[in-house]
C-alpha positions, 0 to 999 in steps of 0.5 A: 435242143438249141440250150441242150446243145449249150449244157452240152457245150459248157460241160464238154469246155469245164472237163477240158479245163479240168483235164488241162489243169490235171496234166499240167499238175501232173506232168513231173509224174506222168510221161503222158501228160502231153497227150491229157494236155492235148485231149484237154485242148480238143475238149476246150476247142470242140465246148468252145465251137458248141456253145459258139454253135448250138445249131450244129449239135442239132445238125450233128445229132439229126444226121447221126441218128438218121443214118444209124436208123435207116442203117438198122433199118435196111440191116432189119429188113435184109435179116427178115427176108433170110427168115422168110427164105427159110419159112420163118412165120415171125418174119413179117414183124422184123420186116415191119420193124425194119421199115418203120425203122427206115420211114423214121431215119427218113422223118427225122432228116426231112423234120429234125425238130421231131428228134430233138422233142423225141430226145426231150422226153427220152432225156426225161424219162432216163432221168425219172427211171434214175431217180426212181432207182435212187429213191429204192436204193436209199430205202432198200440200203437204209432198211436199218440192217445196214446201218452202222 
């Protein structure tokens, strides 16, 4: 998670050069350069502090996620418990939806390390579907009716 971090930060320090470069050129025509220069700069600052601090990106992370799912997960329960007071049958798997939700929010604030291995494979996985979907793009476009 920690070289994940650093990607993160060196790619987050290069759009904040490309985006200073970007406002300085085109300050003559644009009267917002100031606010490209200034959000240029927040970038530049915020991949300098990240690759300066990897850890944070996994602290940062960990908690964000963690209350987002406890969040969801209290959210889930709250909505089952109408259903059952409305004599709802599927209540029950919102409820255990829900709780599991909130057991793993709790999990990943106690164990971070699961998350960064969980966003491991689920990285993994994005860039495999992506893949996948470009290699049926190229033949489905490329099929020789397309071509010029």
């Amino acid at each position: 998670m920690i070289k994940l971090s650093l990607v993160f930060g060196l790619i987050i320090i290069v759009g904040g050069v490309l985006e200073i470069a970007l406002a300085l050129q085109n300050r003559k025509y644009n009267e917002y350069w100031g606010r490209r220069l200034t959000s240029g700069i927040l970038d530049l600052l915020l991949g300098a502090f990240l690759v300066a601090n990897p850890s944070f990106m996994l602290l940062l992370i960990t908690i964000l996620v963690s209350i987002w799912l406890v969040f969801k997960g209290i959210l889930s329960v709250r909505y089952t418990l109408i259903l059952k007071k409305n004599q709802d049958s599927n209540w029950i798997y919102g409820f255990v939806f829900g709780t599991l939700l909130i057991v793993v929010g709790v999990v990943f604030v106690w164990h971070p390390e699961i998350l960064g291995i969980t966003l491991g494979i689920w990285a993994a996985l994005a860039f495999i579907s992506l893949g996948v979907f470009r290699i049926v793009f190229v033949f489905n476009y490329f099929d020789g009716k397309n071509r010029e």
